[in-house]
C-alpha positions as CSV (number, residue, x, y, z in Angstrom):
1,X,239.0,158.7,-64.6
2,X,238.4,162.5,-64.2
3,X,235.2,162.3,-62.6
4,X,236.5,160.0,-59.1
5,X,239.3,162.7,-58.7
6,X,237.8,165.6,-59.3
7,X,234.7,164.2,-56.5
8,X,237.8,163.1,-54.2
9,X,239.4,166.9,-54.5
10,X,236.0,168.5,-53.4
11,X,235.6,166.3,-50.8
12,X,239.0,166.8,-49.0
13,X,238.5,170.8,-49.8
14,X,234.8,170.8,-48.0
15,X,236.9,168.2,-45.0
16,X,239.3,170.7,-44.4
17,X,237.0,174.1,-44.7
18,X,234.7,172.5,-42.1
19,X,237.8,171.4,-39.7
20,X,239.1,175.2,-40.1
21,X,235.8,176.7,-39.4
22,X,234.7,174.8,-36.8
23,X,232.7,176.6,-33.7
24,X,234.3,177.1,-30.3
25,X,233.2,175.5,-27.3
26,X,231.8,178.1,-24.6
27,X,233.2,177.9,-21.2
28,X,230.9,178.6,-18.5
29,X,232.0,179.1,-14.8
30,X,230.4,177.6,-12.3
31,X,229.4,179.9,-9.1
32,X,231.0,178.5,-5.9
33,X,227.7,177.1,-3.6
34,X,227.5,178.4,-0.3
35,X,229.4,176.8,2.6
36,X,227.0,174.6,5.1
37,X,227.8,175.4,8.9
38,X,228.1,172.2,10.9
39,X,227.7,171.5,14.6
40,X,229.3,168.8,16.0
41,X,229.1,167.1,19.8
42,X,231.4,164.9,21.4
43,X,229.3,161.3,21.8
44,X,229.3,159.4,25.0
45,X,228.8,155.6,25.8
46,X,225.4,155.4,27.6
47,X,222.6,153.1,28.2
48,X,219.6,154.1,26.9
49,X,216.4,152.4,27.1
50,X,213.7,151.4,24.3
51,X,210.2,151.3,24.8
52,X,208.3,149.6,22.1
53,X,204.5,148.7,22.2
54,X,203.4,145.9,20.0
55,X,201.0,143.5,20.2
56,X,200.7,139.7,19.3
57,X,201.0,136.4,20.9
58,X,205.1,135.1,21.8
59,X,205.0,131.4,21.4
60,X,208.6,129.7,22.1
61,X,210.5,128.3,19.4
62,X,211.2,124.7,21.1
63,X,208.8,123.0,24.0
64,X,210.1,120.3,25.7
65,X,209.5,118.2,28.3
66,X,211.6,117.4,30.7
67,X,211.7,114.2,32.4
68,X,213.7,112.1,35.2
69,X,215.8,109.3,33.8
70,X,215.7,107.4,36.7
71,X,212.7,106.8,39.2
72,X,211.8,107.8,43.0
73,X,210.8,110.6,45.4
74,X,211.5,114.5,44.8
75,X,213.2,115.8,47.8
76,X,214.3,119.4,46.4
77,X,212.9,121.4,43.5
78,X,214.6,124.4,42.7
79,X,213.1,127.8,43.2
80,X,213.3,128.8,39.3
81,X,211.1,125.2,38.7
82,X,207.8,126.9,38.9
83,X,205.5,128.5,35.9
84,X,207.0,131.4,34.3
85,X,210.2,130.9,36.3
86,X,213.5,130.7,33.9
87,X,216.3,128.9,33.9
88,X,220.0,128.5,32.6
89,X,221.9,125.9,31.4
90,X,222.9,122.6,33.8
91,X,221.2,124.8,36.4
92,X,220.2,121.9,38.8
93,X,215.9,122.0,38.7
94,X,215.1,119.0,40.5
95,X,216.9,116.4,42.7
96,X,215.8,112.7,43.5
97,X,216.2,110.9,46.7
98,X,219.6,109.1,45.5
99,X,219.9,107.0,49.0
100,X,218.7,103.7,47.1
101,X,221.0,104.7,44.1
102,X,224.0,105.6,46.6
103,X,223.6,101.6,48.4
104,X,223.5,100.4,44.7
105,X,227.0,101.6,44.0
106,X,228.2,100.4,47.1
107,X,226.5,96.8,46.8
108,X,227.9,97.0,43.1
109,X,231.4,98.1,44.3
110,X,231.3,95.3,46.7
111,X,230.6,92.4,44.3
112,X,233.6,93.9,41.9
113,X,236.2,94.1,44.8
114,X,234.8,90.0,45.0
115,X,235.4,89.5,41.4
116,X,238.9,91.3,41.6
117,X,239.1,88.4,44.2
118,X,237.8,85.4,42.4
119,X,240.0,86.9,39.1
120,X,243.6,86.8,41.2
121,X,242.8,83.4,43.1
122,X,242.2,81.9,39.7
123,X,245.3,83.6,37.9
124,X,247.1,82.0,40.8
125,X,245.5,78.3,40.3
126,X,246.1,79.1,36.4
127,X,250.0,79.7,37.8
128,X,249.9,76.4,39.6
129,X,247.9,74.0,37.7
130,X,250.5,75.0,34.7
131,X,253.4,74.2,37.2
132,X,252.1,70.9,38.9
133,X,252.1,69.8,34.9
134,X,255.2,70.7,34.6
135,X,256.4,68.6,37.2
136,X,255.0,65.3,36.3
137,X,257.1,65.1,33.8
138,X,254.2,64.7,30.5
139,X,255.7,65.9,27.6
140,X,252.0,66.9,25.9
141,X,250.6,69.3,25.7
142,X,248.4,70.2,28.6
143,X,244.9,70.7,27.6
144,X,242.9,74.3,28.1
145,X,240.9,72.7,30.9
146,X,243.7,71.2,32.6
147,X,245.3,74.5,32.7
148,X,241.5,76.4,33.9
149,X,242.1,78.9,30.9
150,X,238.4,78.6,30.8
151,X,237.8,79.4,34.6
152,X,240.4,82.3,34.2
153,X,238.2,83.6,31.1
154,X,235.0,83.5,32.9
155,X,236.7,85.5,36.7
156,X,237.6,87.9,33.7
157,X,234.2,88.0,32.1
158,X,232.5,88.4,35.7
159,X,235.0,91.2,36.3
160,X,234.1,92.8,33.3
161,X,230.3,92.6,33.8
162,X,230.9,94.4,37.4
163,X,232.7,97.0,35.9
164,X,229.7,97.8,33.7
165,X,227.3,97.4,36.4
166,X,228.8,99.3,38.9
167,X,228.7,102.4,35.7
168,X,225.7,101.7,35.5
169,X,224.4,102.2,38.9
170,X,227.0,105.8,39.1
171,X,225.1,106.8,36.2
172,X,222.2,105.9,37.6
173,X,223.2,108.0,40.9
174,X,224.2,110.6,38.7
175,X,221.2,110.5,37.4
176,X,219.1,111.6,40.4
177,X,219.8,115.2,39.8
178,X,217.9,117.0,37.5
179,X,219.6,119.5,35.2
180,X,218.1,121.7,32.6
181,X,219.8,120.7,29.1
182,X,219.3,124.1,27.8
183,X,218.3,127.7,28.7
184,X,214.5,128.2,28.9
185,X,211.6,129.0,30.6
186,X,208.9,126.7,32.5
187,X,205.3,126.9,31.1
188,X,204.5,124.1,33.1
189,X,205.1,121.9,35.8
């Protein structure tokens, strides 16, 4: 039992002696650097032009073609539509002789107003075929044909179908100039 204490006393003696003895840290002072002299301007918005020489070959990123969604003569071509020449966006390039396209819509817009017609005379037999029933007096019911639903259905259908031509052929008018989808340049034409 006299051995562990008497190891435990000299080790708390040397502890202490080394914690009492310990060496002091040296404090070193640091010489100030000398101070940098700055000059400073006052900056100004300018242009100011790059010139950079460099060689390769500059190949666009997209080639297209352009073409005409509806046929017939070139009457004006725009002064940017040549090689090299650039363009915007729906900048007009091209433009189509639309006078065939122009009488279409009005042939088109013709044979609508005569559908518009044929639609209100037969809404008007419709009318009266459903009254002259009425007044004889038959209790049944009239049949669809007796009452021209079918004729009224097909002035509607004929109506319709003008409509769609006479889009058609606006579109088709509208088609006669020729606009650039996107910004580019011509390569060729």
């Amino acid at each position: 039992l006299i051995l562990p204490v008497i190891v435990i006393t000299i080790s708390l003696f040397t502890a202490q002696t080394i914690l009492d003895n310990q060496p002091e840290a040296k404090k070193y002072r640091v010489k100030p650097t000398a101070k940098i002299v700055v000059k400073t301007i006052q900056v100004k918005r300018q242009n100011y032009q790059i010139i950079l020489s460099s060689q390769g070959i500059i190949q666009p990123r997209i080639i297209s073609t352009i073409n005409s969604q509806v046929s017939g003569r070139i009457t004006q071509v725009s002064s940017v539509f040549q090689q090299g020449g650039s363009f915007k966006k729906n900048s007009q390039l091209m433009k189509i002789d639309d006078r065939d396209y122009q009488f279409t819509v009005n042939i088109v817009q013709s044979e609508l107003a005569k559908a518009r017609l044929a639609l209100a005379e037969e809404q008007a037999r419709v009318n009266q075929a459903s009254k002259n029933w009425g007044n004889l007096g038959d209790r049944k019911k009239p049949s669809d044909l007796v009452l021209r639903k079918p004729h009224l259905l097909a002035s509607k259908a004929a109506v319709i179908a003008s409509e769609a031509r006479l889009k058609q052929a606006k579109l088709n008018f509208n088609r006669t100039t020729i606009t650039a989808p996107y910004e580019g340049r011509v390569l060729q034409q």
